[in-house]
N, C-alpha and C positions, 0 to 999 in steps of 0.2 A: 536127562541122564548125565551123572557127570564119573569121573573116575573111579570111586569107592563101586557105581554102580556096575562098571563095566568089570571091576576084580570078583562083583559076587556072581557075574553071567558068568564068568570063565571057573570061577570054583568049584559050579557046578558039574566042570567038564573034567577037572584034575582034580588029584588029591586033597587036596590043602589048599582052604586060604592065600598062605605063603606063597605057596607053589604058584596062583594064579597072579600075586601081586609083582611077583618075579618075573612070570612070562607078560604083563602088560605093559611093566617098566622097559623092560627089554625093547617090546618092540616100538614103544616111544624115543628112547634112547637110541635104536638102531634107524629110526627115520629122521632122527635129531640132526646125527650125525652124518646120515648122509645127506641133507642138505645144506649141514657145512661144509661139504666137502665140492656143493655146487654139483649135485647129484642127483639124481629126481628119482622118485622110490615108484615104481607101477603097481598095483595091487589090481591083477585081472578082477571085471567083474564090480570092482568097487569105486578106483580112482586113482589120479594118480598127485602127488605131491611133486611140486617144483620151485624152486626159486627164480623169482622174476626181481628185474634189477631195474629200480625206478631214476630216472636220472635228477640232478640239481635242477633245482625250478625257481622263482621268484614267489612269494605267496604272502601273506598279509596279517601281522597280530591282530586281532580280533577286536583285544581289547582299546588300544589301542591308533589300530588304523596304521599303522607304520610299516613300510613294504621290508621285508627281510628275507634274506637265504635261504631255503630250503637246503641240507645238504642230502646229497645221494646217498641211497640203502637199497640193501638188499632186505625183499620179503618174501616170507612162503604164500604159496597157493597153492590152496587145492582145488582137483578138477572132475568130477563126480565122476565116475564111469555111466555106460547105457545102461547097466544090470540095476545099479541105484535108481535112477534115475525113474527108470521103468518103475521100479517099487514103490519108490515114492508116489509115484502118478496112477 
């Protein structure tokens, strides 16, 4: 399932296309942003979204062989809730 799919499961719930493609951006955009804001989004039931912060490490070109810098980032995760989780299983 990728995004086109998940605008025609919602269109089927609102008026319009449009309407559905609006309210998925939206709530992409409102998890976006709340993980740039170093904010973790809960969604009972489902999961929750967080940023986890990896530190500078040492690690190795591949091609190469030559030891180089990792520099430190921030990444999202996510964290399935029991309600998924159960579904799934």
């Amino acid at each position: 399932m990728n995004k086109s799919d998940i605008i025609n499961e919602v269109s089927k719930v609102v008026q319009t296309k449009k309407e559905a493609q609006a309210a998925v951006d939206c709530i992409f955009a409102t998890i976006t942003g709340a993980l740039k804001k170093d904010e973790s989004v809960t969604v009972v039931g489902f999961g929750s979204f967080k940023v986890n912060k990896r530190s500078a490490r040492k690690g190795r070109n591949p091609a190469t062989g030559e030891e180089m810098e990792i520099k430190a980032k921030n990444v999202p995760k996510f964290i399935p809730g029991k309600d998924l989780k159960d579904a799934v299983n």
